[in-house]
C-alpha positions as a printed NumPy array, in Angstrom:
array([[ 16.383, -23.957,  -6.581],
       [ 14.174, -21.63 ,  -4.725],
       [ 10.285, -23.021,  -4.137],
       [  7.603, -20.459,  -4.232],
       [  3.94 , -20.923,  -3.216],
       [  0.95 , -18.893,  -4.554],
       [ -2.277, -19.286,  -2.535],
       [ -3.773, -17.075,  -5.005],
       [ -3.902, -17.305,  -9.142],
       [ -0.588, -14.807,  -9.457],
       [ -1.186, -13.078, -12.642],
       [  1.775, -14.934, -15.071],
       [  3.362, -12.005, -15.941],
       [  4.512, -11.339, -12.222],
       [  5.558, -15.023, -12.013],
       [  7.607, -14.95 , -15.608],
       [ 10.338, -12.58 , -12.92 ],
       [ 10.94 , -15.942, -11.72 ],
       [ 13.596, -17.829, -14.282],
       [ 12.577, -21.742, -14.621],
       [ 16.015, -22.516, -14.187],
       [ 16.303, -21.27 , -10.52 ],
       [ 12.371, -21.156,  -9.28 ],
       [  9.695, -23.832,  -8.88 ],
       [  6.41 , -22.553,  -8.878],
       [  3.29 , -23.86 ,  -7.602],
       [  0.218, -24.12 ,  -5.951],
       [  0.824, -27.371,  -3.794],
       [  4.494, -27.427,  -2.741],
       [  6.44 , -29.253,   0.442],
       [  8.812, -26.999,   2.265],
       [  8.162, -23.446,  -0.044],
       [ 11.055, -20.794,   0.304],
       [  8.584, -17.941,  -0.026],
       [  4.778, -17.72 ,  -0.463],
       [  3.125, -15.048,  -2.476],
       [ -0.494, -14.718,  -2.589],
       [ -3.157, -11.681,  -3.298],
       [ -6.458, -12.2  ,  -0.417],
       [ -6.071, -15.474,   1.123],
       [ -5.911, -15.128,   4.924],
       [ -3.348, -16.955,   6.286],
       [ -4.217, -16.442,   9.661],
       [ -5.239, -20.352,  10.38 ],
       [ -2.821, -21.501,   8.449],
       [  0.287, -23.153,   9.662],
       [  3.224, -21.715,   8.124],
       [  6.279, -23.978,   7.22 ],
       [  9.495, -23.227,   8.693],
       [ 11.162, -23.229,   5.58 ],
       [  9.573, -19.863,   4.753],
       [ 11.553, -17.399,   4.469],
       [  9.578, -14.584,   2.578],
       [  5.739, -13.868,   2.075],
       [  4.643, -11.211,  -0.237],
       [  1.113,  -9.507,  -0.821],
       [  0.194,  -8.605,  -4.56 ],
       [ -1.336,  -5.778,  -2.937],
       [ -0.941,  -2.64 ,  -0.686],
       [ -3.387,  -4.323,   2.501],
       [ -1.727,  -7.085,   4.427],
       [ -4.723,  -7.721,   7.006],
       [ -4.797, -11.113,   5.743],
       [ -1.651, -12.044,   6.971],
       [ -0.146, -12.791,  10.396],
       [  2.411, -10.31 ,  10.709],
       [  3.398, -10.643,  14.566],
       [  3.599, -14.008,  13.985],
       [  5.803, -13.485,  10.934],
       [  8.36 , -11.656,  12.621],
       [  8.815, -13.95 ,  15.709],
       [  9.976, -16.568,  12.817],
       [ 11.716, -13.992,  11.174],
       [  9.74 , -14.083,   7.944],
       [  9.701, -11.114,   5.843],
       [  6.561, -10.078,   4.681],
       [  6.508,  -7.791,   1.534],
       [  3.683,  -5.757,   0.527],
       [  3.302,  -3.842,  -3.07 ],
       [  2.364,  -0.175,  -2.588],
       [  1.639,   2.157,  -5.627],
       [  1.823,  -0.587,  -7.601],
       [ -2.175,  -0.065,  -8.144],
       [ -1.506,   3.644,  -7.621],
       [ -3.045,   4.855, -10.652],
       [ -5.839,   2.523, -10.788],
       [ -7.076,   4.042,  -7.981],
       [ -5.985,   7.439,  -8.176],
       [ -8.411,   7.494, -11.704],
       [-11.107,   6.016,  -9.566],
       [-10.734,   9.24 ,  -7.116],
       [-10.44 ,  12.178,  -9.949],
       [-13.84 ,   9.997, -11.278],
       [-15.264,  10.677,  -7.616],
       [-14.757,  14.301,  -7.541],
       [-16.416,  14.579, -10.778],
       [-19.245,  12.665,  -9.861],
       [-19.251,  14.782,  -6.418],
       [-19.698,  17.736,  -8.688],
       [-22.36 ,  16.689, -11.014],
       [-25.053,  14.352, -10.039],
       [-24.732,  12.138, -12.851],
       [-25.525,   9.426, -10.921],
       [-28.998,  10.309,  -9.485],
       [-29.254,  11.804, -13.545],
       [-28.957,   8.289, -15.295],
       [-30.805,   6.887, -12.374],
       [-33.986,   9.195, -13.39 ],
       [-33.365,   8.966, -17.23 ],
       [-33.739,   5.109, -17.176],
       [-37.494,   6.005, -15.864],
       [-38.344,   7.551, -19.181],
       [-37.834,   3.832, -20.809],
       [-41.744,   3.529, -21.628],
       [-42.136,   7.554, -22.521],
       [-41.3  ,   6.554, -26.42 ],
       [-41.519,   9.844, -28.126],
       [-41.624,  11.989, -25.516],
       [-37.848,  11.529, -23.742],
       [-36.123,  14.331, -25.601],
       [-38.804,  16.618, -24.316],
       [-38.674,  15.512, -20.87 ],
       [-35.226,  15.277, -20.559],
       [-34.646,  18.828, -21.107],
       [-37.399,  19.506, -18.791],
       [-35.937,  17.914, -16.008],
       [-32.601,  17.82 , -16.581],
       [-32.439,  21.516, -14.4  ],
       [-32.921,  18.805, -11.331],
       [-29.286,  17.188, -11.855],
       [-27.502,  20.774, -12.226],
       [-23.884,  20.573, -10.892],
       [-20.286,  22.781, -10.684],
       [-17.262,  22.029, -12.477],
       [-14.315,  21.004,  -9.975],
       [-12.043,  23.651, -11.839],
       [-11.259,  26.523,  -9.567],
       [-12.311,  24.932,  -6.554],
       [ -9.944,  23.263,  -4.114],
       [ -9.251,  19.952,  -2.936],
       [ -7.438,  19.004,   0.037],
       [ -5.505,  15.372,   0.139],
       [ -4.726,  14.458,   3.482],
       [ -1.339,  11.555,   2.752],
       [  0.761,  12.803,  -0.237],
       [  2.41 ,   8.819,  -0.794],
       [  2.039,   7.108,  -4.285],
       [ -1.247,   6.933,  -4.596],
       [ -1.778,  11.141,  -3.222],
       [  0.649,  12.468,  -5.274],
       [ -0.763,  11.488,  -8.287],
       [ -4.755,  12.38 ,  -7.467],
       [ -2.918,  15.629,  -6.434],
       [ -1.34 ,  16.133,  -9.901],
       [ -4.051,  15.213, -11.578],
       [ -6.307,  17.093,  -9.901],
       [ -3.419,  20.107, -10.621],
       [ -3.544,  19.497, -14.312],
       [ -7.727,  20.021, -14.26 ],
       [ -7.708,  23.184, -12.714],
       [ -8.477,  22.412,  -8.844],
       [ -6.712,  24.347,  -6.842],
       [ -4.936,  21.543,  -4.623],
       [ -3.684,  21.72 ,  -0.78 ],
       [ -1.665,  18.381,   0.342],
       [ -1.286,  17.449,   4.119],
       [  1.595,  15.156,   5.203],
       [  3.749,  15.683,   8.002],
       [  6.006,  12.44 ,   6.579],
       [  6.3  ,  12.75 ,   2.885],
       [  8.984,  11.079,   1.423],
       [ 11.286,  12.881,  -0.386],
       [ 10.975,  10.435,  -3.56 ],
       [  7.181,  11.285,  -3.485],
       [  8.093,  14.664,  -3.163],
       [  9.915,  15.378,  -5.711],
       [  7.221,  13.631,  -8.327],
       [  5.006,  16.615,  -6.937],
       [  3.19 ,  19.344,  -9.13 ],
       [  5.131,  22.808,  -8.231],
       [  1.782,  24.182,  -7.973],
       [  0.523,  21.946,  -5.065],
       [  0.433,  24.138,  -1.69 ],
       [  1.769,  22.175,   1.784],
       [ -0.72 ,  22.532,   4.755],
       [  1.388,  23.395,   7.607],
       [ -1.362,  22.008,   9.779],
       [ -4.711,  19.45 ,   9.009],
       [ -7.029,  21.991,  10.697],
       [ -6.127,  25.097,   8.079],
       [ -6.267,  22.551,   4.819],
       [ -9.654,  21.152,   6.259],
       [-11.134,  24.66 ,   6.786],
       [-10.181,  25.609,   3.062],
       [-11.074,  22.629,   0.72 ],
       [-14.41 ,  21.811,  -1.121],
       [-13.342,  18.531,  -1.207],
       [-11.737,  15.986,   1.066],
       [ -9.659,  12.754,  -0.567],
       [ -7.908,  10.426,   2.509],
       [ -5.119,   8.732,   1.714],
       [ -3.586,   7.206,   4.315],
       [ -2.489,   3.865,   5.982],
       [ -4.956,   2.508,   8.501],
       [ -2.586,   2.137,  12.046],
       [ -3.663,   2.725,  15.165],
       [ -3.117,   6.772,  14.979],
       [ -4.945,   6.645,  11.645],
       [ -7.997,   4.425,  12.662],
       [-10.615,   7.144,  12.573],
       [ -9.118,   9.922,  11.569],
       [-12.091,  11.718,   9.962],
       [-13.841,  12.226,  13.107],
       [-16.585,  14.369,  14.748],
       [-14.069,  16.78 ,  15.653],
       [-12.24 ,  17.406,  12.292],
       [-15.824,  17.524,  10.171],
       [-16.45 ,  20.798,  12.524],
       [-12.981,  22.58 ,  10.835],
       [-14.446,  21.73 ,   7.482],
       [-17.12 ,  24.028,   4.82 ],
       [-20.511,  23.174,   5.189],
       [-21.424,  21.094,   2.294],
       [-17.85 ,  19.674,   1.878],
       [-17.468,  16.405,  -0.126],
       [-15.371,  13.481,   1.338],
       [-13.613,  10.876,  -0.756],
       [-12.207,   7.895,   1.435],
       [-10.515,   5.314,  -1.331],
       [ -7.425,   4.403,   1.259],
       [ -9.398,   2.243,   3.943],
       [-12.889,   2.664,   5.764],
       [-12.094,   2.409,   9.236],
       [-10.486,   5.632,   8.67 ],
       [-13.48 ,   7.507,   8.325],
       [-16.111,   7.722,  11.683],
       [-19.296,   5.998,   9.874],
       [-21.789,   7.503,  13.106],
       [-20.092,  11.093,  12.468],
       [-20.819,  11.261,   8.88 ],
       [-24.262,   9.85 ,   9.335],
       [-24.55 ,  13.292,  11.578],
       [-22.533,  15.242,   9.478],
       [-24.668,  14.69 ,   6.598],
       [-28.479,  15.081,   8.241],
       [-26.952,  18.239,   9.262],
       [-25.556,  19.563,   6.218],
       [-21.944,  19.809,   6.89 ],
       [-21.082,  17.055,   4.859],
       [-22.86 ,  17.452,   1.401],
       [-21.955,  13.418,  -0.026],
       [-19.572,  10.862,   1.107],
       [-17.802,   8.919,  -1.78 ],
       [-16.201,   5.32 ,  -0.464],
       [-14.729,   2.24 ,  -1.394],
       [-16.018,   0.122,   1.365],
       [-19.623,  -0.378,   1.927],
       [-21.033,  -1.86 ,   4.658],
       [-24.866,  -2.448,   5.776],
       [-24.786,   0.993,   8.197],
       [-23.215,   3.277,   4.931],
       [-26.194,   1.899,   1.983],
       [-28.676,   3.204,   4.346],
       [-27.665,   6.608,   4.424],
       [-28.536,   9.455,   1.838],
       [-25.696,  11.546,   0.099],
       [-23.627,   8.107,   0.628],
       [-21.891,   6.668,  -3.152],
       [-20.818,   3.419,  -1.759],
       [-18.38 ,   1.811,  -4.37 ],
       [-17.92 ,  -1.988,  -4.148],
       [-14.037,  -1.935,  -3.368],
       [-13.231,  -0.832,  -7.126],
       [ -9.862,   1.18 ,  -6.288],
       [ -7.672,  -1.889,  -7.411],
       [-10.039,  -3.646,  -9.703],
       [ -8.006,  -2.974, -13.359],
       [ -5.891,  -5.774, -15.359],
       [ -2.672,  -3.242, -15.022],
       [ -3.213,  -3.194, -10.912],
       [ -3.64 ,  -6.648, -11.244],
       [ -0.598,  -7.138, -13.233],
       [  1.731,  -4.352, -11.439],
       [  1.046,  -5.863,  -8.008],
       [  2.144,  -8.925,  -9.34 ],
       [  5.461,  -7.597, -10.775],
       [  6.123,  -5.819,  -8.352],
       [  5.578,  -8.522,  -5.843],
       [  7.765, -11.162,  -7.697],
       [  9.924,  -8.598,  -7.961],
       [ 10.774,  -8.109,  -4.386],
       [ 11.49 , -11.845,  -3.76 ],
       [ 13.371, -12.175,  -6.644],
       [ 15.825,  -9.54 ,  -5.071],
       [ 15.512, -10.721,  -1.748],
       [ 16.422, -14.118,  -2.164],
       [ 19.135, -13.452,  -4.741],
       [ 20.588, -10.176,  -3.346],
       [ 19.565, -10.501,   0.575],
       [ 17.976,  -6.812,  -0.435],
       [ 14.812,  -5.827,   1.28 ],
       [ 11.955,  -3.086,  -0.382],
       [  8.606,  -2.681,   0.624],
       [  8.346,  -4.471,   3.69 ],
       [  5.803,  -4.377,   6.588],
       [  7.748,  -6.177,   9.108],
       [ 11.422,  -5.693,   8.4  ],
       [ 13.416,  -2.313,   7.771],
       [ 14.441,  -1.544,   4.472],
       [ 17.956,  -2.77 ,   3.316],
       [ 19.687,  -2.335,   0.059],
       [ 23.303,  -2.413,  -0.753],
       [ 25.01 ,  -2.937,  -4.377],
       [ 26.466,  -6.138,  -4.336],
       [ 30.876,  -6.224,  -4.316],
       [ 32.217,  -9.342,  -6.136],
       [ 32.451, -11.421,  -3.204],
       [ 29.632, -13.636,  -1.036],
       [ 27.388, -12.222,   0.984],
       [ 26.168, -12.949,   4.844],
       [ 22.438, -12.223,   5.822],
       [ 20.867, -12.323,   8.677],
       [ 18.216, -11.354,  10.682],
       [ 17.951, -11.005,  14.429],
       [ 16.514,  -9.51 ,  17.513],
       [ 17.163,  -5.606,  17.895],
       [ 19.602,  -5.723,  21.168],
       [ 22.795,  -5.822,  22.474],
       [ 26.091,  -7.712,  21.608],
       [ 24.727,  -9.594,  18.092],
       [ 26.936,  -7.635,  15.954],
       [ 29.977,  -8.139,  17.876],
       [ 29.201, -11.631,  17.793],
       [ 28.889, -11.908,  14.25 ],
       [ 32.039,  -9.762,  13.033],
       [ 33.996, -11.888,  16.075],
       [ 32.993, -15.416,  14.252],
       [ 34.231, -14.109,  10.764],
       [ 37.334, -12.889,  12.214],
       [ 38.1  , -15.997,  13.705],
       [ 37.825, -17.986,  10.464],
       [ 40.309, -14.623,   8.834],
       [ 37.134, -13.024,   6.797],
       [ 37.481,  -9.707,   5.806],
       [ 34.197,  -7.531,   6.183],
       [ 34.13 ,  -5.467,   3.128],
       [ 31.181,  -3.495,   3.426],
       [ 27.897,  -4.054,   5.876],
       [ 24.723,  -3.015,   6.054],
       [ 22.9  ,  -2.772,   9.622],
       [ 19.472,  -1.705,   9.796],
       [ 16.647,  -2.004,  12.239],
       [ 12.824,  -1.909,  12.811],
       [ 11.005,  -2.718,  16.128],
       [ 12.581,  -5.682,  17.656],
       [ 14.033,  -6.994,  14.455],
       [ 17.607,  -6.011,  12.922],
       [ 18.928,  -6.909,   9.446],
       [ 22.341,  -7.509,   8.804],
       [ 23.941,  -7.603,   4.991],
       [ 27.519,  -8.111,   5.348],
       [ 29.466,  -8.546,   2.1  ],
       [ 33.28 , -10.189,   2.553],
       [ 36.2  , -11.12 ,  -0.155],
       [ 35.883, -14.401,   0.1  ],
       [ 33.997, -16.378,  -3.002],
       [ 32.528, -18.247,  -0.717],
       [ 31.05 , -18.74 ,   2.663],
       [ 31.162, -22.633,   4.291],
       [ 27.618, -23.805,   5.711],
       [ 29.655, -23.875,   8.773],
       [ 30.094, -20.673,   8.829],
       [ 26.021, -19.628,   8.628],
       [ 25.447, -22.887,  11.217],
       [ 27.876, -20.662,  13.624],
       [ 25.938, -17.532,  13.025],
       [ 22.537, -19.722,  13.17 ],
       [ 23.876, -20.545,  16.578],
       [ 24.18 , -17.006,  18.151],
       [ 21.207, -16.206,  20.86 ],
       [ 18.898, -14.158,  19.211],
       [ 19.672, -14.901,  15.98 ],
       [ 16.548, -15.542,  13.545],
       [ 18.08 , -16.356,  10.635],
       [ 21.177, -16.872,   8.662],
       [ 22.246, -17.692,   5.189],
       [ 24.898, -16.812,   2.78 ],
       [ 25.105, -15.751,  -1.158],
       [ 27.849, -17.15 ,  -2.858],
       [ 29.666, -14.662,  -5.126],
       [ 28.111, -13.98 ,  -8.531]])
C-alpha cells in the first residue's frame, strides 16, 4: 500500500489514477510514500524520509526544494504541457488584442453609460480612435518551440501569420507535431529583426533569466509587440519601460504583474491567467498522478526536474531500482552483489543527470529478498534502493 500526500485540493480526477486497493490518499498522513501538491511551498517544511517522490500539478516547481530533494534522493516530477493549450489560447488571444485595441475600446464605450440615446451615434464617431490590423500576413516570432510553442506556433500558422520559431534544443517529439509551414531561425538576432510580434516561451534558468534584454530589443522593429506568458523574470522590466517611452516596443502583453509593470503605459498586465482553465486544472492533475503511478509501480521516471529520464518495458521478472551518486565503481558494485547471490541481469537501464544516476535493472528471478535491496542500500553512495516483484 503506497501513501500519498496532497498539500493542495488535487482535482479527483487526477487522484481516481490511484486504485483504492493499492493507494491511500490524504491530506494528513504519517510516513507518505510520495507527496503531490499544486502551490504550496515546501521550502520550511520538513520532509519525511519516507518520501520517495514529490510531484507538481504544474509546469513551475519554485515552490519546492529541489537541491534539497536530490541530496535525499527524492524525485521531484513536474507536469509540462499538461496546461499547454490553456495557455497557448491565452497567447493567440494576446496577439489579437495586440492588434486591435479592444481593450482601451470597451474601456471608452462603458463611458457612454449615461449618453441614453445618443451611444450608437457616438460610437461610430469615435470608434476611428480604436482602429487596429489584422495579425494575418504579419509575422510572429516564438522564441522556445516546447509544448506550449509549438502549438501558439500552429495556431498562429492556421490564422494566417506568417510564423518564425527559434530553438536551438527542440525536441524531436515537439518537432515533429510542427506546422510544415513554420520557418527555423538559424539565429535569435535574424528572427528578432523580422517579427511584428514577439511570444517567449521558455524555462526561466540561469541562461534564460533575462533574456529579453536591452540588447536584443535593439535587433527588433520599432513598434514590435512582446508577449511573455512563460515566466517574468525573463523579460528586463527597466528595458521595456525604455523600450516603450521610446517607441521601439509598441505594448507589452504579460502574465505576471508586479507594482513597477501597472505603472507603465502600453503595459496589458494579465493576473497569471495562462493556467487558470478546469482542463489545465484537471490535465496537470492526470498527468501528475500519472507519473507516480508509473514510478512507484514500474521504477519508470518522465518529467522530472531533478532526476534523468528512465523508461524501460518491463520483462516478466522483478525489478531492482536505485538511485545513487553519479561516480565511480557503483555499478560494479551492484552487478557484483547480484552475482554473488547467482542473479541473472536481464536487461538494465543506466542513466544520469548532475550528480545523481538511476539504475533500473530487471533480472529472472520472481523475486528479489529485502536482503538483497538492504545489500544494495548498503553500498557508499547509494541513495536509494528497492525492488518490484514480478507482475
Amino acid at each position: 500500500m503506497y501513501k500519498i500526500q496532497t498539500l493542495n485540493k488535487i482535482d479527483k480526477e487526477g487522484l481516481q489514477v490511484f486504485p483504492a486497493s493499492n493507494y491511500k490518499i490524504a491530506n494528513e498522513i504519517s510516513d507518505p510514500d510520495a507527496i503531490v501538491l499544486r502551490s504550496f511551498s515546501m521550502h520550511d517544511m520538513e520532509i519525511p524520509d519516507s518520501v520517495k517522490a514529490i510531484a507538481r500539478a504544474g509546469a513551475g516547481v519554485n515552490n519546492i526544494p529541489i537541491s534539497k530533494c536530490t541530496e535525499k534522493g527524492i524525485v521531484v516530477f513536474n507536469t509540462p504541457g499538461a496546461n499547454a493549450n490553456g495557455v497557448k489560447e491565452l497567447v493567440i488571444a494576446g496577439l489579437l488584442l495586440a492588434s486591435r485595441d479592444l481593450i482601451g475600446g470597451v474601456q471608452w464605450a462603458k463611458t457612454l453609460v449615461d449618453e441614453g440615446d445618443k451611444v450608437p451615434a457616438l460610437v461610430e464617431k469615435g470608434k476611428a480612435n480604436f482602429g487596429g490590423y489584422e495579425i494575418k500576413g504579419k509575422t510572429l516570432g516564438i522564441i522556445g518551440l516546447g509544448a506550449i510553442g509549438v502549438l501558439v506556433a500552429n495556431a498562429a500558422q492556421s490564422l494566417g501569420m506568417k510564423v518564425i520559431g527559434y530553438d536551438p534544443y527542440i525536441l524531436v517529439e515537439h518537432a515533429w507535431n510542427l506546422h510544415h509551414d513554420v520557418v527555423r531561425a538559424w539565429s535569435i538576432e535574424s528572427m528578432l529583426a523580422k517579427a511584428d510580434f514577439i511570444t517567449v516561451h521558455v524555462p526561466l534558468l540561469a541562461d534564460t533569466k533575462g533574456f529579453v534584454n536591452a540588447d536584443k530589443l535593439k535587433l527588433m522593429k520599432d513598434g514590435v509587440k512582446i508577449l511573455n506568458f512563460a515566466r517574468g523574470e525573463l523579460v528586463v522590466d527597466a528595458d521595456i519601460k525604455e523600450a516603450i517611452e521610446s517607441g521601439k516596443v509598441g505594448a507589452y502583453f504579460t502574465d505576471f504583474p508586479n507594482a513597477e509593470l501597472l505603472k507603465m503605459d502600453k503595459v496589458i498586465a494579465i493576473p497569471h491567467l495562462g493556467a487558470s482553465t478546469n482542463e489545465s486544472e484537471v490535465n496537470c492533475a492526470i498527468m501528475a498522478a500519472e507519473q507516480v503511478r508509473n514510478f512507484f509501480e514500474n521504477g519508470n521516471i518522465r518529467n522530472s526536474v531533478n532526476f534523468p529520464g528512465a523508461e524501460m518495458e518491463r520483462n516478466c521478472g522483478a525489478r531492482l531500482l536505485v538511485t545513487n551518486k553519479n561516480i565511480p565503481n557503483i555499478i560494479s558494485q551492484i552487478t557484483t552483489i547480484l552475482a554473488q547471490e547467482g542473479i541473472n541481469i536481464d536487461n538494465m537501464l543506466n542513466k544520469n543527470k548532475g550528480d545523481i544516476a538511476y539504475n533500473i535493472i530487471d533480472i529472472n528471478n520472481k523475486s528479489l529478498s529485502d536482503e538483497i535491496v538492504s545489500k544494495m542500500k548498503s553500498i557508499d553512495g547509494v541513495y536509494m534502493a528497492r525492488a518490484l516483484q514480478a507482475k
